[in-house]
PDB file of N, CA, C and O in Angstrom:
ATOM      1  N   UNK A   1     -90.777 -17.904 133.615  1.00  0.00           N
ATOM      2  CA  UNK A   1     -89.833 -18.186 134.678  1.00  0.00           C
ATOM      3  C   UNK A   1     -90.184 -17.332 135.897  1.00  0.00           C
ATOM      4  O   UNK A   1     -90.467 -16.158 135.658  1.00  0.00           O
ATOM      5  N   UNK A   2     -90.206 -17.693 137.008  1.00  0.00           N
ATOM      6  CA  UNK A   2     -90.673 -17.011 137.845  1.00  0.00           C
ATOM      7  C   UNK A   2     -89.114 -16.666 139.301  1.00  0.00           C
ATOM      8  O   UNK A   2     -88.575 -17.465 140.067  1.00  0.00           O
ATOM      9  N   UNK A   3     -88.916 -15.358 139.124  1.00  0.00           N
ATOM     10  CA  UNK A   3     -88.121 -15.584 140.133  1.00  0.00           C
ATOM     11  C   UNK A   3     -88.519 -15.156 141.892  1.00  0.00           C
ATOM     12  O   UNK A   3     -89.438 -14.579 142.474  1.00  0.00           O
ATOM     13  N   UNK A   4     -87.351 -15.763 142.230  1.00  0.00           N
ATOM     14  CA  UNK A   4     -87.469 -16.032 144.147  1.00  0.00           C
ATOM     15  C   UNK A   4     -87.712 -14.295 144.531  1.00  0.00           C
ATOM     16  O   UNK A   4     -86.998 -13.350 144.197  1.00  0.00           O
ATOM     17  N   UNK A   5     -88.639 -14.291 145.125  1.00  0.00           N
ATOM     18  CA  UNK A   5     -88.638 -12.677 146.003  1.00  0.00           C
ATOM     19  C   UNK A   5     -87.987 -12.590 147.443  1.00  0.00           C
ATOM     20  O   UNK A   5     -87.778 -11.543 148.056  1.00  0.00           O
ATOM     21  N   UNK A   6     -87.699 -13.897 147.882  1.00  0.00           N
ATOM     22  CA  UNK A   6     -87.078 -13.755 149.510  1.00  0.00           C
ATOM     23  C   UNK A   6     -85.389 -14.244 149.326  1.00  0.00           C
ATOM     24  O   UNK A   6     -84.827 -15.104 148.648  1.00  0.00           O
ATOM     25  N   UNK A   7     -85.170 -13.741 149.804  1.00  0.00           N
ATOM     26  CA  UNK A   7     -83.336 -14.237 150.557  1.00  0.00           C
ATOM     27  C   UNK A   7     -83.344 -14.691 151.634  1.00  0.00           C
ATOM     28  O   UNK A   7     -83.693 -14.068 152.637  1.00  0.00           O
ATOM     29  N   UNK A   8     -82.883 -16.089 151.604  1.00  0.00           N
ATOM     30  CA  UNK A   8     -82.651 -17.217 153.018  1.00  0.00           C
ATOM     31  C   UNK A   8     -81.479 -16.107 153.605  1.00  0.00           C
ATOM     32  O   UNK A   8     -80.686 -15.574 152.828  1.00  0.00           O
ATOM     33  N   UNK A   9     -81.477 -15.867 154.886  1.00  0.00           N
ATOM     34  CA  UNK A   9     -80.245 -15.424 155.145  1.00  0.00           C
ATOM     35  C   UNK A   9     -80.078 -16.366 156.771  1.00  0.00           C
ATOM     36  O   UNK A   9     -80.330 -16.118 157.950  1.00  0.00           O
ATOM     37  N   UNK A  10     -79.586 -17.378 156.100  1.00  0.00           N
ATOM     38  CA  UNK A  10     -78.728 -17.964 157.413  1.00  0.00           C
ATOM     39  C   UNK A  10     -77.646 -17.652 158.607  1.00  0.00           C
ATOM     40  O   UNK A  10     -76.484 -17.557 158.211  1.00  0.00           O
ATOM     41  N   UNK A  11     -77.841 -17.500 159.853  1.00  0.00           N
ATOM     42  CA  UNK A  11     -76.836 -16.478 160.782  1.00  0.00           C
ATOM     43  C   UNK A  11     -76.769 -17.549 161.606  1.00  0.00           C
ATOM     44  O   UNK A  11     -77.402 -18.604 161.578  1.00  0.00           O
ATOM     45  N   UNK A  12     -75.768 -17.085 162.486  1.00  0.00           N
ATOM     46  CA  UNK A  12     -75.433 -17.749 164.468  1.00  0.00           C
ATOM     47  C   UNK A  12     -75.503 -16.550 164.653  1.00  0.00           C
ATOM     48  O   UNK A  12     -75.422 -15.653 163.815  1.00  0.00           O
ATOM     49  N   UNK A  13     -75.652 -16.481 165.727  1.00  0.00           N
ATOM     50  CA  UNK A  13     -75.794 -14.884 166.587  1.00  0.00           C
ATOM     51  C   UNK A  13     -74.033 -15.143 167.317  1.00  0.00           C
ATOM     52  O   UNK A  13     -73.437 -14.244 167.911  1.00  0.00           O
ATOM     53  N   UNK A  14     -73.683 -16.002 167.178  1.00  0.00           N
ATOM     54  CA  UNK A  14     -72.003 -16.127 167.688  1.00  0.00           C
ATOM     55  C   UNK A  14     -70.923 -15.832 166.865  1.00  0.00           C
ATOM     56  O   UNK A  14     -69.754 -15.686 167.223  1.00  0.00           O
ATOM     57  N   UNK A  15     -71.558 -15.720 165.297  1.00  0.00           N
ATOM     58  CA  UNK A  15     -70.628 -16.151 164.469  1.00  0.00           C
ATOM     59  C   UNK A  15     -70.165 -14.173 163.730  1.00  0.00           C
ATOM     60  O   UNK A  15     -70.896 -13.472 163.031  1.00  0.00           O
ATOM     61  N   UNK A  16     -68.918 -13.881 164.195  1.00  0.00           N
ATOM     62  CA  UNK A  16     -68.520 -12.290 164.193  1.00  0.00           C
ATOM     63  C   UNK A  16     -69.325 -11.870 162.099  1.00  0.00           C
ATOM     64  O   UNK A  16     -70.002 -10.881 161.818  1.00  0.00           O
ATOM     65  N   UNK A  17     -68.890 -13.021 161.077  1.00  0.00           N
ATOM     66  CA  UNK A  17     -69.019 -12.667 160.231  1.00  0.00           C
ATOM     67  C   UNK A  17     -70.868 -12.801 159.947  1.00  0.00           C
ATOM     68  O   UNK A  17     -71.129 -12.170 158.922  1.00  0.00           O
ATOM     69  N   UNK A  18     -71.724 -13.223 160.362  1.00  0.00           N
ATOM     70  CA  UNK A  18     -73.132 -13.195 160.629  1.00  0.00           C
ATOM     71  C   UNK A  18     -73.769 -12.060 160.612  1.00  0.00           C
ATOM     72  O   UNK A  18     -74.978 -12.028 160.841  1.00  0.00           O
ATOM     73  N   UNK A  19     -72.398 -10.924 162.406  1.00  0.00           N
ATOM     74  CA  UNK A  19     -73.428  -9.895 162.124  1.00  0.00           C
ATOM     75  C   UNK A  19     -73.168  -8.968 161.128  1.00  0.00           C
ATOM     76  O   UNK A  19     -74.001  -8.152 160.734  1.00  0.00           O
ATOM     77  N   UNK A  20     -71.397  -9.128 160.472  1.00  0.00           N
ATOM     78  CA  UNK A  20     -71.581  -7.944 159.481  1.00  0.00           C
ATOM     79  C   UNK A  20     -72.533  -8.057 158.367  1.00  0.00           C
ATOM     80  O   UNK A  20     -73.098  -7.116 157.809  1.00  0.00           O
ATOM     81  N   UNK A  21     -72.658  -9.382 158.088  1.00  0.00           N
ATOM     82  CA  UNK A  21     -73.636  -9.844 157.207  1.00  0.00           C
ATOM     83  C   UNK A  21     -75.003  -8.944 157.334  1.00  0.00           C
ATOM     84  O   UNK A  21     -75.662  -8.194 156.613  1.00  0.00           O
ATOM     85  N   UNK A  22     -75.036  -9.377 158.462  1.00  0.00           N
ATOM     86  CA  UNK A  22     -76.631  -8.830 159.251  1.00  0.00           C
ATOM     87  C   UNK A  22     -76.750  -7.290 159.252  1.00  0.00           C
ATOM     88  O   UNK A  22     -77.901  -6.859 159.324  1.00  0.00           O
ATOM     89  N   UNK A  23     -75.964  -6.589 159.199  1.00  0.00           N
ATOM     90  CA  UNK A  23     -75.675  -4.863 159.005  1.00  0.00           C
ATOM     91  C   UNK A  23     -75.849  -4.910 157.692  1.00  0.00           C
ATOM     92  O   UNK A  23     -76.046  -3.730 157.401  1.00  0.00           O
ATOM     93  N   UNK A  24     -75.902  -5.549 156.692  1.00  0.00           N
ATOM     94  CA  UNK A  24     -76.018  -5.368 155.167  1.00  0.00           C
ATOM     95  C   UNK A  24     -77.071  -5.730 154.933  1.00  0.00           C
ATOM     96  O   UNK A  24     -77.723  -4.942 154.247  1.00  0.00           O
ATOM     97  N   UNK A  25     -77.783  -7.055 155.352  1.00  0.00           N
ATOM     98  CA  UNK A  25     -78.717  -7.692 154.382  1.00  0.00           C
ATOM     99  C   UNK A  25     -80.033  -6.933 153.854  1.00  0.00           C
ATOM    100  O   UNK A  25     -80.543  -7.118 152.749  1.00  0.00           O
ATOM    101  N   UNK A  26     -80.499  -6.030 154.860  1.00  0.00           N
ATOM    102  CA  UNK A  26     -81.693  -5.202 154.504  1.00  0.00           C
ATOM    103  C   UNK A  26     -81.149  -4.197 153.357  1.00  0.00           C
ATOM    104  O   UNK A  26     -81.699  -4.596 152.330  1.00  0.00           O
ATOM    105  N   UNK A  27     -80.591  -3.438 153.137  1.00  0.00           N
ATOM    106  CA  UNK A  27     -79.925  -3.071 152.225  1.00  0.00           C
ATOM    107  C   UNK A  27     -79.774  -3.505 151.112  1.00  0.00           C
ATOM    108  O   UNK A  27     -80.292  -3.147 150.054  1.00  0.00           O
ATOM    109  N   UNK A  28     -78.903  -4.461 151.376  1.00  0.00           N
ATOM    110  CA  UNK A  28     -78.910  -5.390 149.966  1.00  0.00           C
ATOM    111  C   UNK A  28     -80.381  -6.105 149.498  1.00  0.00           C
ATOM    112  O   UNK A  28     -80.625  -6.017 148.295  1.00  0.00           O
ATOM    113  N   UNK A  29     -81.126  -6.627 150.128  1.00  0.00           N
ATOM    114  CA  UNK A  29     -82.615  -6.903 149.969  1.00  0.00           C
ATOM    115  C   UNK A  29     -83.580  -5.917 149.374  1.00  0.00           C
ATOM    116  O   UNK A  29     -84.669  -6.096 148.827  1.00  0.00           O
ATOM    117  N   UNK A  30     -82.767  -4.629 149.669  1.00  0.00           N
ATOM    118  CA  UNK A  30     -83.925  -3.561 149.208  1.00  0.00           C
ATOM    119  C   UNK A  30     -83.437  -3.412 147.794  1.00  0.00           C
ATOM    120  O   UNK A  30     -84.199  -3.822 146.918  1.00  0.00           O
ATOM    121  N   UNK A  31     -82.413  -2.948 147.471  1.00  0.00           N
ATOM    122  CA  UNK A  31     -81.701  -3.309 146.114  1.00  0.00           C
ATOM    123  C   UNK A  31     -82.274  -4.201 145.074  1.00  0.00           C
ATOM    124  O   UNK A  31     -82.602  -3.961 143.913  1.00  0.00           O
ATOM    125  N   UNK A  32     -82.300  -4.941 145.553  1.00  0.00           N
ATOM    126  CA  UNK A  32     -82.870  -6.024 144.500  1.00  0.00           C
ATOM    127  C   UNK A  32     -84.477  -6.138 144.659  1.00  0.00           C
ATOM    128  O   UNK A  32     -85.127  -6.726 143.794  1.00  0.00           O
ATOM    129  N   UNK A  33     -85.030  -5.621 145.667  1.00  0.00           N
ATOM    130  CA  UNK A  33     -86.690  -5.344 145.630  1.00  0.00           C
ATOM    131  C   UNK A  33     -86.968  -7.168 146.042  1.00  0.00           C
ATOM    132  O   UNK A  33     -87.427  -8.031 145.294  1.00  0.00           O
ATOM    133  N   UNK A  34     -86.650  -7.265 147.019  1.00  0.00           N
ATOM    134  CA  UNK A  34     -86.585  -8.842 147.694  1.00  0.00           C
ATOM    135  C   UNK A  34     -86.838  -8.320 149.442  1.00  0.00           C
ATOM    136  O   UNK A  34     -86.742  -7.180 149.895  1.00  0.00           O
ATOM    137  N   UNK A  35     -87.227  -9.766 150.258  1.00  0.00           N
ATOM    138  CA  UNK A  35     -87.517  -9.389 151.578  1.00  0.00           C
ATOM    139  C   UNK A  35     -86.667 -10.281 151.831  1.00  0.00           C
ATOM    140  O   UNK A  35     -86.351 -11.228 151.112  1.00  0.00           O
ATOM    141  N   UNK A  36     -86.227  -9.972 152.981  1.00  0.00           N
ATOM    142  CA  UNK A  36     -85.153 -11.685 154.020  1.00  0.00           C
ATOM    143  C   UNK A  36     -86.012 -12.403 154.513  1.00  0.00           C
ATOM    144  O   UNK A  36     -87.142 -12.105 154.900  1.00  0.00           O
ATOM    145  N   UNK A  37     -85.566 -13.224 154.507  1.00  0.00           N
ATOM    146  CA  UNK A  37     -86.343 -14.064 155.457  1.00  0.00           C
ATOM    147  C   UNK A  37     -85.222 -14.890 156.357  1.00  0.00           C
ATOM    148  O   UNK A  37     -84.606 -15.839 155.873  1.00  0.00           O
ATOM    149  N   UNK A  38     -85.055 -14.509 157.486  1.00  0.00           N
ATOM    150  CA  UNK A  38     -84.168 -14.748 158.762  1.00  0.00           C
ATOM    151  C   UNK A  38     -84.135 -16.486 159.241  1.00  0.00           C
ATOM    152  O   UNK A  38     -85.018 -17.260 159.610  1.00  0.00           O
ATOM    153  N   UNK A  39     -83.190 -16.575 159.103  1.00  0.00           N
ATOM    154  CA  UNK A  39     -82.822 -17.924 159.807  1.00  0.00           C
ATOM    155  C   UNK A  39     -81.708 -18.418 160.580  1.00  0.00           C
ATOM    156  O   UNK A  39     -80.650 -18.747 160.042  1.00  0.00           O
ATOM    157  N   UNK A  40     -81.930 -18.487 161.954  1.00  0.00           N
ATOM    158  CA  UNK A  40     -80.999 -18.918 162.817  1.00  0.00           C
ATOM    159  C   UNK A  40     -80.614 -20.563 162.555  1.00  0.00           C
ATOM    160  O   UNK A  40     -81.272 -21.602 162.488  1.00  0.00           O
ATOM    161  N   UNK A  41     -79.460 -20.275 162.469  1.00  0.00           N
ATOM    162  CA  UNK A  41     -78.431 -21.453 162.667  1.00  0.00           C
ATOM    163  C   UNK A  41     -77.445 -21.763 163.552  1.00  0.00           C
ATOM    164  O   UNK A  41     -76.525 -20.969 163.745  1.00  0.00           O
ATOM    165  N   UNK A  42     -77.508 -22.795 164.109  1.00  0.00           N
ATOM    166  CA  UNK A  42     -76.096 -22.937 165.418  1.00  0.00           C
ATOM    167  C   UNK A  42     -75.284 -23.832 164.620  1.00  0.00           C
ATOM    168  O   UNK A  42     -75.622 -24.992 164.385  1.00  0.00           O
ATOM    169  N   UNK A  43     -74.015 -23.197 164.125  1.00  0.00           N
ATOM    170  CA  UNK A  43     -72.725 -23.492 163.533  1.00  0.00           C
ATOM    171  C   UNK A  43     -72.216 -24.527 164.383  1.00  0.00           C
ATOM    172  O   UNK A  43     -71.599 -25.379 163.743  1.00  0.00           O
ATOM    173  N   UNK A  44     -72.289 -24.778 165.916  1.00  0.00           N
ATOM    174  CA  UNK A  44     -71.847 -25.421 166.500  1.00  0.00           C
ATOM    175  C   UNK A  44     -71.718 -26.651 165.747  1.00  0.00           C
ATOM    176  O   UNK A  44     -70.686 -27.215 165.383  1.00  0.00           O
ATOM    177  N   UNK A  45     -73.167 -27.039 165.537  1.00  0.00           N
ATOM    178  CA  UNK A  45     -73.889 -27.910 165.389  1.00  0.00           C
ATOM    179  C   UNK A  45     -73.400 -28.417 163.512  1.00  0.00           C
ATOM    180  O   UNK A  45     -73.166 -29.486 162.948  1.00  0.00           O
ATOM    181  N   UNK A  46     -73.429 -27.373 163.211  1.00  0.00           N
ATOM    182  CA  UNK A  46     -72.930 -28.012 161.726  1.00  0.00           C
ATOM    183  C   UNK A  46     -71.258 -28.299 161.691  1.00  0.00           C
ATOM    184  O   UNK A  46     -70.633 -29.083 160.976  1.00  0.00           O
ATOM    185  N   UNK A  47     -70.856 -27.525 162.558  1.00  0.00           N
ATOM    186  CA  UNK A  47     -69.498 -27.885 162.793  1.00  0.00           C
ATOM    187  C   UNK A  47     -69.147 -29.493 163.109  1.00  0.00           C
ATOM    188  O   UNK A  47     -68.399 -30.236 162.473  1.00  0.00           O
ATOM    189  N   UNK A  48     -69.886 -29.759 164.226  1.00  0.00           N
ATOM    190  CA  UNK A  48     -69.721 -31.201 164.906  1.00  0.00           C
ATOM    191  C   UNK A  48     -70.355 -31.891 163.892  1.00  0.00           C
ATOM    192  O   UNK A  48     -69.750 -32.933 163.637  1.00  0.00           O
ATOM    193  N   UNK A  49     -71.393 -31.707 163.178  1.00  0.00           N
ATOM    194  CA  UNK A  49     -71.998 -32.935 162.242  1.00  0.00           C
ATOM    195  C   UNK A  49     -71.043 -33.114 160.812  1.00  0.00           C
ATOM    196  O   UNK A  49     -71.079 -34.024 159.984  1.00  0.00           O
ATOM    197  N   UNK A  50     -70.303 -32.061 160.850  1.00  0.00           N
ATOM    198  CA  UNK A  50     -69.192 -32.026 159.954  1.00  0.00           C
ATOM    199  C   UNK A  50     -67.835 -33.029 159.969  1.00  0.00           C
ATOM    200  O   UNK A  50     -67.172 -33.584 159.092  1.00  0.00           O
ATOM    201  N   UNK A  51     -67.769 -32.948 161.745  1.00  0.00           N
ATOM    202  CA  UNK A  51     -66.315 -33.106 161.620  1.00  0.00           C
ATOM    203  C   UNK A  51     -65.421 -32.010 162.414  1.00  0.00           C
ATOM    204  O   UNK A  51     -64.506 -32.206 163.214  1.00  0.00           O
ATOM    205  N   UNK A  52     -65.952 -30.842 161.960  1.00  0.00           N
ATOM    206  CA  UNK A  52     -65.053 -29.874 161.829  1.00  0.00           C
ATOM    207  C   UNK A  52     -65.305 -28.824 163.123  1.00  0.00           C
ATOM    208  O   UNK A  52     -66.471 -28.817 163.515  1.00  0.00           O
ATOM    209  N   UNK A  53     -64.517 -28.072 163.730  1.00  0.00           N
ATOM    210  CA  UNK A  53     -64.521 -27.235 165.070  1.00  0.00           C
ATOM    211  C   UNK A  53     -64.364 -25.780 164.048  1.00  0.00           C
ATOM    212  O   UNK A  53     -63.926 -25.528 162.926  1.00  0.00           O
ATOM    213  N   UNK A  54     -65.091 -24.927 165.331  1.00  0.00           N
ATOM    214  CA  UNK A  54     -65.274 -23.588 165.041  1.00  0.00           C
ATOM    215  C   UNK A  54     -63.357 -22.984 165.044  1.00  0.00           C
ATOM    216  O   UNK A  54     -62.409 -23.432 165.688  1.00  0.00           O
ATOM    217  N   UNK A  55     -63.397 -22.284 164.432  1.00  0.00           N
ATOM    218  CA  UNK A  55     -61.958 -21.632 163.970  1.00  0.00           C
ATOM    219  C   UNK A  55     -61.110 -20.934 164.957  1.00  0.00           C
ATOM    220  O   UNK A  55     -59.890 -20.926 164.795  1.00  0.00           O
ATOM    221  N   UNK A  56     -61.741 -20.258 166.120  1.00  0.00           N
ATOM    222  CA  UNK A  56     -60.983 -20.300 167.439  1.00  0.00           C
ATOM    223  C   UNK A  56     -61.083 -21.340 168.165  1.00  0.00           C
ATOM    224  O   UNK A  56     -60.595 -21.076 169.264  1.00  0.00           O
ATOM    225  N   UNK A  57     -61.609 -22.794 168.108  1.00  0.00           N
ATOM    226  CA  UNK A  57     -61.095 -24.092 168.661  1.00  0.00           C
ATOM    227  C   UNK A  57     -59.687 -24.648 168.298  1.00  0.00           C
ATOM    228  O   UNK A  57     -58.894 -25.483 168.735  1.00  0.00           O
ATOM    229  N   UNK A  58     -59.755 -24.019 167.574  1.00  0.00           N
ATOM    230  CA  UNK A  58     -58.361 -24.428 166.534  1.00  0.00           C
ATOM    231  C   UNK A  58     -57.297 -23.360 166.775  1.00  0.00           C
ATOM    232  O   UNK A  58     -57.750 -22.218 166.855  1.00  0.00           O
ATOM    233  N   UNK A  59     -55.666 -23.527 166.939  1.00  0.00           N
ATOM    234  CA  UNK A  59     -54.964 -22.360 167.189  1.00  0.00           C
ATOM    235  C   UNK A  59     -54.162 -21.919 165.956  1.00  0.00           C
ATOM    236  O   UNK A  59     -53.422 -20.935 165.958  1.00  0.00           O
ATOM    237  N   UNK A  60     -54.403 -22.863 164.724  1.00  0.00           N
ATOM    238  CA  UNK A  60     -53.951 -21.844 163.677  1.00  0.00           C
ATOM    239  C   UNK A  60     -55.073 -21.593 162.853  1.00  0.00           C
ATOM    240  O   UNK A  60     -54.850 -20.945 161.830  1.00  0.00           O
ATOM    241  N   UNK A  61     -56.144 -21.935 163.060  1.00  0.00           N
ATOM    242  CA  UNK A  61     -57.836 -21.113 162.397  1.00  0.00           C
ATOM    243  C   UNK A  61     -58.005 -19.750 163.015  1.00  0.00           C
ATOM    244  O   UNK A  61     -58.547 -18.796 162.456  1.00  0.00           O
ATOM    245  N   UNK A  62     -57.326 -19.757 164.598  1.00  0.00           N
ATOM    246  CA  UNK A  62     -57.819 -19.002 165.215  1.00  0.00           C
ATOM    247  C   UNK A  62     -57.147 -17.744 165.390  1.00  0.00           C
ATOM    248  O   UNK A  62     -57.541 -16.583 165.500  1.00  0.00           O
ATOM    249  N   UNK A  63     -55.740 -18.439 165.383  1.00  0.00           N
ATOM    250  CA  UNK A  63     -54.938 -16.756 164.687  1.00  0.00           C
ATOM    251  C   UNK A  63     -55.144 -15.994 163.571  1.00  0.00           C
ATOM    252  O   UNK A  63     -55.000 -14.781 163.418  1.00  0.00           O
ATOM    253  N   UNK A  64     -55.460 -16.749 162.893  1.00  0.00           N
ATOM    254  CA  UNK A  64     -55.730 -16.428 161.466  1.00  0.00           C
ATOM    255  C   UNK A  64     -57.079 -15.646 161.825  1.00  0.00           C
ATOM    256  O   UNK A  64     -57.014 -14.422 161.713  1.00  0.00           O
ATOM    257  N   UNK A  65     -58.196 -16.158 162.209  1.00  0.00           N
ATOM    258  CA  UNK A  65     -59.356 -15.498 162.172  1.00  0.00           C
ATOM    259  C   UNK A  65     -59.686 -14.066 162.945  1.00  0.00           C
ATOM    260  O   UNK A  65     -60.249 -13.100 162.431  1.00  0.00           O
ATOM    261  N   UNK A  66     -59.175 -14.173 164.373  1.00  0.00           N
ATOM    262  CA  UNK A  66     -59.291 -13.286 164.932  1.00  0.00           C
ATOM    263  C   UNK A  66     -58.645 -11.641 163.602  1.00  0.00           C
ATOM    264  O   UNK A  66     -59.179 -10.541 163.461  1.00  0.00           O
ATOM    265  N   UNK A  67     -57.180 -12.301 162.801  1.00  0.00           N
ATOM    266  CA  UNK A  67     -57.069 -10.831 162.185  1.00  0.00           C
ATOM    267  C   UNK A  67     -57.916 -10.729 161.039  1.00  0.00           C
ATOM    268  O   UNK A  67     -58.015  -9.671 160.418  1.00  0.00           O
ATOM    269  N   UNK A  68     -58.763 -12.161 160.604  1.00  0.00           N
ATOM    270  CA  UNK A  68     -59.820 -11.512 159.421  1.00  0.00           C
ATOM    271  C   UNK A  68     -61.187 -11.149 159.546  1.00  0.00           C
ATOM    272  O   UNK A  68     -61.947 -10.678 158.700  1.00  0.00           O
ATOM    273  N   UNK A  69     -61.453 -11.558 161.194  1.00  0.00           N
ATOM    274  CA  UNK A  69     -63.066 -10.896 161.183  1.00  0.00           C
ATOM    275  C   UNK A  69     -62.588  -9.749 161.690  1.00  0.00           C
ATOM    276  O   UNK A  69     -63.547  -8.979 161.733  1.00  0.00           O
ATOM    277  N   UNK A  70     -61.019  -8.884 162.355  1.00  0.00           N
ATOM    278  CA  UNK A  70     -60.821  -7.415 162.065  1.00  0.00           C
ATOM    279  C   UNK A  70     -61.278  -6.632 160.852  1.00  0.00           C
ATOM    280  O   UNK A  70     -62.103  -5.719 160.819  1.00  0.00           O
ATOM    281  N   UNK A  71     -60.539  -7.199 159.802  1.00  0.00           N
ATOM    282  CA  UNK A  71     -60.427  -6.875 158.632  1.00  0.00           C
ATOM    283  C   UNK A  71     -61.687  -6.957 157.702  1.00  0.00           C
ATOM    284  O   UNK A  71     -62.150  -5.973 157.125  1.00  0.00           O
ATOM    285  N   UNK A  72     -62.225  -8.299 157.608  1.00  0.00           N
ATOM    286  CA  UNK A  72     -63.676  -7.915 157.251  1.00  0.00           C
ATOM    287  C   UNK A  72     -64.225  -6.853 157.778  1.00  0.00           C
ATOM    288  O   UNK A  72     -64.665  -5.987 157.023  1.00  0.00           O
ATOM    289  N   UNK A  73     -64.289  -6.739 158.844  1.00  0.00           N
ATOM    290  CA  UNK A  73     -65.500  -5.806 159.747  1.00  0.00           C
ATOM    291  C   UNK A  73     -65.033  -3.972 159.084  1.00  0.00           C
ATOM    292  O   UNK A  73     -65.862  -3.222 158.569  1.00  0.00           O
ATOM    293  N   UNK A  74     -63.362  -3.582 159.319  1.00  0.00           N
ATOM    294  CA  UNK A  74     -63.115  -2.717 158.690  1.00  0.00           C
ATOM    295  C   UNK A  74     -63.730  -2.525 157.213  1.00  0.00           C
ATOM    296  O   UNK A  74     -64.632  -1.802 156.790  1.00  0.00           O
ATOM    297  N   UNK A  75     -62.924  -3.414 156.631  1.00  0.00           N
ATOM    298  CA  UNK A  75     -63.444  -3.204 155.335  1.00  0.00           C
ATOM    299  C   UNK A  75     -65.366  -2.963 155.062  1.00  0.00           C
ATOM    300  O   UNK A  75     -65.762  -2.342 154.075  1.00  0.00           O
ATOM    301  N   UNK A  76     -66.125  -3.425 155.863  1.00  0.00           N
ATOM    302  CA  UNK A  76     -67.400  -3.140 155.580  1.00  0.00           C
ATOM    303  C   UNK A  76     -68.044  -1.982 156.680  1.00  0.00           C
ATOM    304  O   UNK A  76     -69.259  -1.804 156.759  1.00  0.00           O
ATOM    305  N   UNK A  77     -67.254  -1.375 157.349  1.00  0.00           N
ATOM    306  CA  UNK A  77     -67.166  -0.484 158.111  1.00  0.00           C
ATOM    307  C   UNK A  77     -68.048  -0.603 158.932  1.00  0.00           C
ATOM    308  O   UNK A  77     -68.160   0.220 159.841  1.00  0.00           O
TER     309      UNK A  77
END
């Protein structure tokens, strides 16, 4: 069995939970003795091919979100 040595790490450079992501991933990559391999994504874009609007387009996604990418971000300091 052969396992994967890279981690897709999919981001928006817009998207608040991306960059905490992005403050971890080398870290976590080294951990497991794996490399990233970086990939930009525009959410916009999967949003609209979805259907679906980004979460401050929306005014109860967006209340909501603004206090959980606080709270994420705390919590991962």
């Amino acid at each position: 069995m052969t396992t994967k040595q890279t981690i897709d790490f999919y981001f928006d450079l817009t998207s608040p939970y991306s960059y905490v992501a992005a403050e971890q991933i080398e870290e976590i990559a080294a951990a497991g003795k794996r490399s990233v391999n970086y990939k930009p994504t525009l959410l916009g874009f999967v949003f609209k091919s979805t259907g679906n609007t980004a979460p401050m387009m929306n005014p109860a996604k967006g209340k909501y979100s603004a206090k959980d990418f606080a709270r994420t971000a705390r919590f991962h300091g």
